[in-house]
N, C-alpha and C positions, 0 to 999 in steps of 0.2 A: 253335691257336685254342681248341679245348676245353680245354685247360690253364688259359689265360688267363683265358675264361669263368669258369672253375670257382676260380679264384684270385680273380678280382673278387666275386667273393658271397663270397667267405669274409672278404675287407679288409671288404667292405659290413658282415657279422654281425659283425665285428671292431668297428668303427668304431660302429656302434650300440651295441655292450653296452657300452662302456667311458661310463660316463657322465659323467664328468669330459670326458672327450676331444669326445666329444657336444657338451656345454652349453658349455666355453670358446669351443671353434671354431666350435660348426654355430649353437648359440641365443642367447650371449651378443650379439651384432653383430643379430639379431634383434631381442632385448627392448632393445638401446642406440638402436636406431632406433627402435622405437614410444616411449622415454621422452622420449629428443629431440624427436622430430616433434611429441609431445604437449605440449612445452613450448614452443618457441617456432619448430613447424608453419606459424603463421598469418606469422610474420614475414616481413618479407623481405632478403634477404640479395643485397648487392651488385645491386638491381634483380630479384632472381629471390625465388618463392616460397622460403620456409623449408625449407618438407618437400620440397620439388622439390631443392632445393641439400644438403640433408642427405644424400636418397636416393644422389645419387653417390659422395659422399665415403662413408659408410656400403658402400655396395659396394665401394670400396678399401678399407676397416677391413676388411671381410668374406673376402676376398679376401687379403691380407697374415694377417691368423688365421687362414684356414683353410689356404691352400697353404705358406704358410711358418711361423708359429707352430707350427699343428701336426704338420703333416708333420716337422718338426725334431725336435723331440721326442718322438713317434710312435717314430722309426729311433733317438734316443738309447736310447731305454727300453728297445726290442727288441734291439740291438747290446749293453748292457749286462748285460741279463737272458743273454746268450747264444742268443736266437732267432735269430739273421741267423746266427750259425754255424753251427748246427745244419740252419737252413736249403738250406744252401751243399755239405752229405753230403746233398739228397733230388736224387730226378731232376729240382725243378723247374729251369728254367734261370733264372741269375739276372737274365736282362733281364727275362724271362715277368713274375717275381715285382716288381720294378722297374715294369714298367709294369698290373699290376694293381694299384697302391699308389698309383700318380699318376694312373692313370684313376680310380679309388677320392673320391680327393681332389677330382677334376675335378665327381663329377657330386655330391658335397657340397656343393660352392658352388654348382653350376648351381642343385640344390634351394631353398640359400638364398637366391641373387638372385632367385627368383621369387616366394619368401615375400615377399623386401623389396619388391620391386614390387607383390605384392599387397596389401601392410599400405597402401602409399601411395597406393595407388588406392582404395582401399574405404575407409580410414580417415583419409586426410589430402586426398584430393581432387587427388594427383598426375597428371600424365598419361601414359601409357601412351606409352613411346618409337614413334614412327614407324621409328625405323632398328634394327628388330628384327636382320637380318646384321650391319650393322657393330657394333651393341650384344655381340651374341654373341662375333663376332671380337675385338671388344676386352675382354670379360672373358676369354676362352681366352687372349690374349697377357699379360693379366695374372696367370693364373691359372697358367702355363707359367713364366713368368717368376720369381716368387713358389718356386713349385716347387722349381726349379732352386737358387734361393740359399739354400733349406731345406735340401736334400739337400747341400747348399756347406757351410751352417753346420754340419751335423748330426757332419759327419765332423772337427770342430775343436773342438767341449764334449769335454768329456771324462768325464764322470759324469753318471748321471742324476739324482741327486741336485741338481746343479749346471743341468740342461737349462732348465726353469721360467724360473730366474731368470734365465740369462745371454741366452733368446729374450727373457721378457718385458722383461728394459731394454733392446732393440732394438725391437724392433717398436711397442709403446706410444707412447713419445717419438717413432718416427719416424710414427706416424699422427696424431698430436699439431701436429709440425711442418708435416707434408705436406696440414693442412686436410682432414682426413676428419672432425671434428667440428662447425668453426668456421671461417669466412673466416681466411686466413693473412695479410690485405691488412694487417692492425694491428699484425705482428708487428713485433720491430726489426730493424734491417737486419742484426745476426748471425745470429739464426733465417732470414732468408729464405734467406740466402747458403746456410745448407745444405739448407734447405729446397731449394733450385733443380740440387741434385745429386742427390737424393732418387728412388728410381724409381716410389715410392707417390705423389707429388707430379703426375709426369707421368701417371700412369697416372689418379689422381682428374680431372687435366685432360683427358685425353681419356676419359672415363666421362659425364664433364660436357658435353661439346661435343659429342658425340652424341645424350644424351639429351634437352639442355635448348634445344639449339642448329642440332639436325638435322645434324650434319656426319657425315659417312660417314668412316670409319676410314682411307683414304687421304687425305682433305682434310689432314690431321694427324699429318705425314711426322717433324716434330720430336719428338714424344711417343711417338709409337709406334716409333721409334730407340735413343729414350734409355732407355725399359721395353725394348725388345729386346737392345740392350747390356748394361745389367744380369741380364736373364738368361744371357747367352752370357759373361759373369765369375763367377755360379753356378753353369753348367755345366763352367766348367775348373776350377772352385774341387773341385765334385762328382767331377768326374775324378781330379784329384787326393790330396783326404784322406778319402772316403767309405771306410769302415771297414766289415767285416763281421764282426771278432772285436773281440773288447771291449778295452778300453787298457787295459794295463798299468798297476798300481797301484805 
């Protein structure tokens, strides 16, 4: 346990001084919600306030950039740089360091769902969920999930040169598709079809049906299966190609 401790402060000092790493994942999904909210806040979307219906989808952006965007890239950088092998000769143990990296990750977006809840409350007149457990539980299922298919992808790039672009035309387009900006309701029936495989998709709908809707995280067996499966094909994915010495040129 003191190992871990002492390993999570050091991801924490990690994680803040890289400011790239910082503003993509932790502020970016912050300042995209207050420009949104600011602009069409007042609207309403599909029967529901504007800034009310942004804020969930925005915590799935949020959430998909931080646990998967950057954590992917995060382990390309270090894996290439040669950190993860060098790592791999200390005493720490390599789950130790593994889970001081995803609990790391974890309390980044905790921090920033609370910004975005509080930008919404103070600044757009959102209301503050009632199902604060099932809220919690469903961003950690999301956020776990995410995770997992980061550490999936991370061990299949293969240079960090390459990490940027080959996360960013995944994750973009699929927050795109999966309604974390905009109702998906207008899409054409291509976009929806993949949209409806999408685990950001389900995950925005159950973010949404707790917060806007009052449903408790088990009301919502379908959504919370489909983000679960998708995590547990991240995890074998992770088992499988996660690398700790850098690939062969």
């Amino acid at each position: 346990m003191r190992l871990f401790v002492h390993e999570l402060k050091a991801q924490q000092r990690l994680f803040w001084r890289s400011r790239e790493l910082a503003f993509f994942t932790f502020a970016l999904p912050i300042i995209l919600y207050f420009l949104l909210g600011s602009v069409y806040g007042d609207d309403e979307v599909d029967g529901i306030a504007g800034a009310d219906y942004l804020l969930a989808g925005m915590l799935g952006y949020g959430a998909a950039s931080t646990a998967f965007a950057g954590l992917a890239i995060m382990l390309v950088v270090r894996r290439e740089a040669g950190i993860l092998k060098r790592l791999r000769a200390t005493p720490l143990p390599a789950s130790t360091y593994l889970a001081a990296v995803l609990t790391s990750i974890t309390l980044v977006f905790a921090l920033e769902a609370v910004v975005m809840i509080a930008i919404g409350h103070f600044g757009f007149d959102t209301d503050l969920p009632d199902r604060f457990v099932s809220l919690a539980l469903a961003l950690l299922l999301g956020t776990a999930s995410f995770a997992a298919l980061g550490v999936g992808l991370s061990g299949l790039v293969r240079s960090a040169e390459g990490a940027s672009a080959v996360v960013n035309a995944i994750y973009l387009p699929v927050s795109f598709i999966s309604g974390a900006f905009f109702s998906p309701e207008s899409f054409p029936a291509f976009l929806e079809a993949i949209a409806n495989v999408l685990p950001l998709t389900y995950f925005i709908e159950l973010v949404r049906d707790v917060m806007l809707h009052g449903s408790q995280i088990w009301d919502e067996p379908t959504a919370v299966a489909v983000v679960a499966a998708w995590g547990a094909a991240g995890l074998v994915a992770a088992l499988r190609s996660f690398r700790w010495e850098p690939r062969e040129r």
